[in-house]
N, C-alpha and C positions, 0 to 999 in steps of 0.2 A: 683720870686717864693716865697721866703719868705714873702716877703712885701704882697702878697696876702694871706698869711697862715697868717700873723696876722690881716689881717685888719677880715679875717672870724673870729677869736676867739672874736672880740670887737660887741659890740651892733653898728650896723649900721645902718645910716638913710636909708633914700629911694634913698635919689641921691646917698650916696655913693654905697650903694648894687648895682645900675645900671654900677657905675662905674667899678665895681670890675668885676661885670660878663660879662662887655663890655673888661675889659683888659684879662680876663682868654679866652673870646673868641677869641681872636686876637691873642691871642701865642697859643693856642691851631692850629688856619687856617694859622699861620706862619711856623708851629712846630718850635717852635723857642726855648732855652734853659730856660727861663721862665717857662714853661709848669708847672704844676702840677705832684707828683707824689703820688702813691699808694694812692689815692682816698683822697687827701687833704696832705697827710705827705710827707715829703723830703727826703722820701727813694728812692735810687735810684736803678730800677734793671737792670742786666748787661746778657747779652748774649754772650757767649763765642761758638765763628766761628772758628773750627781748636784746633781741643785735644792735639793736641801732643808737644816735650819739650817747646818749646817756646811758646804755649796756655797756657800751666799748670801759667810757670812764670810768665807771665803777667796777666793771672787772680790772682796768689795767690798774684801778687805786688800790682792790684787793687781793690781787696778785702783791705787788711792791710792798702792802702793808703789814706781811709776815714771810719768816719761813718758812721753808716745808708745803707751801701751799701750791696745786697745780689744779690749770682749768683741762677739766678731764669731759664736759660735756656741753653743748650747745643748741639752742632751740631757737626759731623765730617762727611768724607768718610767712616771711618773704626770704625766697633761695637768697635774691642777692643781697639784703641785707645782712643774712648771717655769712656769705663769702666773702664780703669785703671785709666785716668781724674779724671773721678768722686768719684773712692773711696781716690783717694790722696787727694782731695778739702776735701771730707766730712770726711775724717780722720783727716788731718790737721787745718781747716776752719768750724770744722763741725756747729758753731753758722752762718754762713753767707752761707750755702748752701741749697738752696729750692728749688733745681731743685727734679723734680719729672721724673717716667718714663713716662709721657705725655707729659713732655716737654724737654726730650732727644731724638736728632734725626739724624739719619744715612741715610746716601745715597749722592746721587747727588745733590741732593734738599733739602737738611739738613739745607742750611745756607737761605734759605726762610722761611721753617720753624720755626727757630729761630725767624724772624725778623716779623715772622705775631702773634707770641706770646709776653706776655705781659711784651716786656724789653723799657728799658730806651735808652741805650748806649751799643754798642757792639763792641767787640774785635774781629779782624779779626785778625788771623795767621796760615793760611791756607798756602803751599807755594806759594810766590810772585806773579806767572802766574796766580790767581784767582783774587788776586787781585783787581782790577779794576771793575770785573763784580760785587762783592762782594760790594765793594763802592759803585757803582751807585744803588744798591738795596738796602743798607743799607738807603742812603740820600731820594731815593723816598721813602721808609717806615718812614721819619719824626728821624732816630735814628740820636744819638752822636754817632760818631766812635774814637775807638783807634786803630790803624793800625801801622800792622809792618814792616818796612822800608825791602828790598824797594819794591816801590807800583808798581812796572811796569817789564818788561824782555823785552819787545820790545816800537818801537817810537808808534804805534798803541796804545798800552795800557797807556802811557804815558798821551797823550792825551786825553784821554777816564776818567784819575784820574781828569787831571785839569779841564774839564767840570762838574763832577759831584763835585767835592771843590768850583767851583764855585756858584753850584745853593744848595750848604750847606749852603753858606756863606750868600744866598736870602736868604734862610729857618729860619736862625740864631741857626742853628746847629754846636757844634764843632767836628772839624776833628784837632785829636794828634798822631802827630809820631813817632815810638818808636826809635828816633834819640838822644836817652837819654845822645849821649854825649855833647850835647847842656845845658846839664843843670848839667854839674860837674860844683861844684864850681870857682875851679883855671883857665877852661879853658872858661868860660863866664869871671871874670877878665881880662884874657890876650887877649881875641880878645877886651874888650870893651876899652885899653887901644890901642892895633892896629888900631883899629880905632878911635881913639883921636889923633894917629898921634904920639905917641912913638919912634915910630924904625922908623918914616918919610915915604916916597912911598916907598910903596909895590913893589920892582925890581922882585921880586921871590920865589920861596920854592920848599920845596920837603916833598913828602909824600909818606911814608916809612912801608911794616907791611907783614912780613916775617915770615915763620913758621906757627907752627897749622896747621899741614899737618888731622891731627886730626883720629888719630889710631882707636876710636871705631868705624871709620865709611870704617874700611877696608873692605877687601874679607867678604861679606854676601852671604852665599849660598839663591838662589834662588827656597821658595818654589814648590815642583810640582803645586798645585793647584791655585798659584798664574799667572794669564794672563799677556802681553806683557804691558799692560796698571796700572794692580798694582805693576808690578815690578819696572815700573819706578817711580809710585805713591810712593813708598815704599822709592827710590834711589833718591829724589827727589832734594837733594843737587848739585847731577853729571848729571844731565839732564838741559841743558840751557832752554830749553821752558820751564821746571817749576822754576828753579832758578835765571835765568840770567846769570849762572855762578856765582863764588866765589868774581868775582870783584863786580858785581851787590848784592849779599847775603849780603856779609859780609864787604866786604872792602867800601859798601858805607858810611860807619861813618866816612872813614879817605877822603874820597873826597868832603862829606857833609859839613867836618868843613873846609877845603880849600875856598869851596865856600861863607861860613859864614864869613869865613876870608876878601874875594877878592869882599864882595858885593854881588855876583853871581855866575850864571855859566859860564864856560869858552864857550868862540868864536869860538876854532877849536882843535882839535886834532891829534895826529900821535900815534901808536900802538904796539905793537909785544908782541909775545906773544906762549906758545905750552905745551905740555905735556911731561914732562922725567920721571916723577915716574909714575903717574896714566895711565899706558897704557893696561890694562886689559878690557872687556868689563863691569863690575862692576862698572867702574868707569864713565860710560857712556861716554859724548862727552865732559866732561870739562875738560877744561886747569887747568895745576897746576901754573903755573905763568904766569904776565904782566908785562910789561913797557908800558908808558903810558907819552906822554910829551901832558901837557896842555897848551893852549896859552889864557890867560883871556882881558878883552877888554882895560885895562890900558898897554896890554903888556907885563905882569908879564906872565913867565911859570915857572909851577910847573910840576917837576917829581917825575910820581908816578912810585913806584915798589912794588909788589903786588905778593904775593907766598902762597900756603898751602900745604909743602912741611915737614914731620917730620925729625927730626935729623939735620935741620941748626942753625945756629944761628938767633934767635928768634931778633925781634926788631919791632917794633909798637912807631911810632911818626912823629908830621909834626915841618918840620922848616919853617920859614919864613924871609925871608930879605928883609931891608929896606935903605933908603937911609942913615939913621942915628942910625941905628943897625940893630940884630938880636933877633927872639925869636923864642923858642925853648919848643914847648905843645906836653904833653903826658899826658897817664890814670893819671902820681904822679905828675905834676908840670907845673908852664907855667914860662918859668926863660928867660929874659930879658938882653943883651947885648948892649953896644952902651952909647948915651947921657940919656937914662934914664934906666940906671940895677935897674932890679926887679923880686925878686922870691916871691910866695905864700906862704904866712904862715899866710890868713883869715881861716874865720869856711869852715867847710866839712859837706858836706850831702848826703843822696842816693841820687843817679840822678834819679834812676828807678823809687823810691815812688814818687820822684819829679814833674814827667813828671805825672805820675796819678793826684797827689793830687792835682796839676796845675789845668786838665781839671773836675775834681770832684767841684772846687770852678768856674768853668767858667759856669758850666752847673748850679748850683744853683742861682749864682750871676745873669747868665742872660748874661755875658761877651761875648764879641765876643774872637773866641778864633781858629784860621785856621790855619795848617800848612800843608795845602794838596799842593797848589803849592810848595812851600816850598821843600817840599819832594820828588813832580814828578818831579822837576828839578834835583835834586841832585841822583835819580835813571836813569834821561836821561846820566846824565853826566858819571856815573856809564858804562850804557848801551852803548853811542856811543865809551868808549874805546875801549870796549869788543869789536863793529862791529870792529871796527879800526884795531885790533890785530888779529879778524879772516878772515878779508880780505885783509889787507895789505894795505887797506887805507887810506889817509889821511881825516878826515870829517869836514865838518862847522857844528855847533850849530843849524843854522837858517834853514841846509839842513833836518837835521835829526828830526828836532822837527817840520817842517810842510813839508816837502817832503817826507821821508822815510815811505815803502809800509812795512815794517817789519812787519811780524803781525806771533808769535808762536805757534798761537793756533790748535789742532788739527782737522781735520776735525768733528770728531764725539768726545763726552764727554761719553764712555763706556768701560766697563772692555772687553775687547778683544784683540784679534791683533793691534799691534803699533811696527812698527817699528823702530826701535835704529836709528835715527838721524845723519849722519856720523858726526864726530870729523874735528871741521873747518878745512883748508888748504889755510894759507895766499899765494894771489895771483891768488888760484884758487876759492875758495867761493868765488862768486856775494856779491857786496853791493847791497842791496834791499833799 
């Protein structure tokens, strides 16, 4: 892109001009991250899929995390969640926001809208269960996507992310996951040291993140005018078909870096899992905790233990063991036992601007830049605990990622009657 924004500002021959407008039409029939923007300049504009807390953040992180960039378009379900958006962006951000009311849009059909108007790169964080359909119409409209982990709630959709990553990947489009813990400082150190072979083979770990039972998302009275289908839209955390559940939400960062750790994802799993606090109908059909034993293809199992439960004792972090030590990564440190002790004391940086500014130089540079497999794997792996725990099954990898008929989605996509999903019953909920 640049290389073609200067070679226009120079006096050009005739073969070069051929050249130039032979290579602009080629990323152009690509859409490839070369492209041109805003009619010759290298601004980039951004579409924001999904108003609400985790939309705002990631727009305001990707606004700050370059120049040149303005949010030129916006979408949600609900009017008021994308107005109160909007006036937080342009209160806060007000030089980088151009969104007009022509190009704010609500409904069911909001996030097409966005994407037939005139953005660059857009931010999907809609909850999880959209997902997918949201990626594949993003990648057929030619956009860059930043997408917020995790991409999937069922094997179905899982599936449905890595084919359209795939034909990004033709396009030369980037797909970035908001797997931000991939890019703290200390804990890229400590896995690129894991795997140089530090703590020796990989025997095992455990991964640990308890607490954040998360109080403001108690007892919500349920407006009258509100239908079976926005209440849940509304509750969308405690509803598995829109979330995954909490191990699929939230705890996929602490299964994500397992996998980063172990090469992959694991081979097979065992589960359990149930509700002791959240048993109100409010709280829809999610569990408040898992146990979760992972078995990965060297051998090594890791257990997970997994809660969002207030008032216990709080703890978030993975260990790992090796034949020739231990180490030991959390949010403040990655500290190293055995034949090589090592604790972090390099630079520090946001992970969050990180992960933007990342994909902001990939889409100018022209970079290939994919973490969509990446991210369906580490949401499957997320997902087949969950099946595992509400069925009382033991699962394979290879079952669940090309056999499993899971599919969450509702028959119809409209505000009316829906009924409340019963709260799994390991033993007796079917593996699908």
């Amino acid at each position: 892109m640049n290389e073609i924004t200067r070679k226009r500002k120079e006096s050009l021959s005739r073969r070069d001009f051929v050249k130039a407008s032979a290579a602009i039409g080629a990323s152009v029939l690509a859409g490839g991250a070369s492209r041109m923007y805003a009619a010759g300049s290298d601004k980039i504009r951004l579409g924001l899929i999904g108003c609400g807390g985790r939309g705002r953040h990631d727009g305001s992180n990707f606004l700050k995390a370059g120049t040149n960039v303005e949010l030129t378009a916006m979408g949600d379900l609900f009017k008021d969640r994308l107005g109160s958006a909007r006036n937080m962006f342009e209160k806060n951000l007000p030089g980088k926001v151009k969104v007009t009311n022509d190009t704010c849009f609500v409904g069911w059909d909001a996030f097409k809208k966005v994407l037939a108007s005139d953005v660059d790169v857009v931010i999907l964080t809609t909850p999880p269960h959209f997902r997918a359909e949201h990626l594949r119409a993003a990648v057929e409209a030619g956009k860059h996507v930043f997408m917020e982990k995790p991409v999937a709630v069922d094997p179905v959709a899982v599936r449905s992310v890595i084919e359209s990553s795939e034909m990004a990947e033709k396009k030369g489009l980037t797909i970035v996951a908001g797997t931000q813990m991939r890019k703290i400082a200390h804990l890229m150190e400590g896995v690129k040291r894991i795997h140089n072979g530090d703590i020796g083979e990989i025997v095992g770990g455990q991964c640990v993140r308890l607490g954040g039972g998360m109080l403001g998302w108690g007892p919500m009275p349920r407006r009258p005018e509100w239908t079976d289908m926005e209440w849940q839209l509304r509750r969308w955390l405690f509803m598995t078909w829109l979330s995954g559940d909490f191990i699929a939400e939230m705890h996929v960062h602490n299964l994500d870096i397992m996998n980063w750790v172990l090469g992959g994802p694991p081979v097979q799993c065992i589960g359990m899992g149930g509700r002791e606090v959240r048993t109100g109908a409010e709280y829809g059909n999610a569990y408040d905790h898992f146990s979760v034993e992972y078995e990965y293809a060297n051998g090594a199992r890791v257990e997970y233990m997994g809660s969002q439960i207030d008032g216990v004792s709080f703890r978030n972090d993975q260990r790992i063991t090796g034949t020739k030590g231990k180490a030991y990564l959390d949010f403040a440190n990655a500290i190293f036992e055995g034949e090589k002790p090592f604790k972090y004391d390099g630079p520090a940086w946001n992970p969050e601007l990180k992960q933007h500014r990342d994909q902001i130089s990939a889409i100018r540079d022209g970079k290939r830049l994919n973490e969509g497999r990446r991210i369906a794997e580490s949401s499957l792996t997320s997902i087949m605990g969950r099946m595992s725990a509400y069925t009382g099954r033991a699962l394979k990898w290879d079952w669940a990622m090309k056999a499993s008929k899971l599919d969450l989605r509702p028959e119809k996509y409209e505000f009316g009657d829906l009924e409340m999903r019963p709260v799994a019953v390991p033993g007796k909920t079917p593996l699908v």
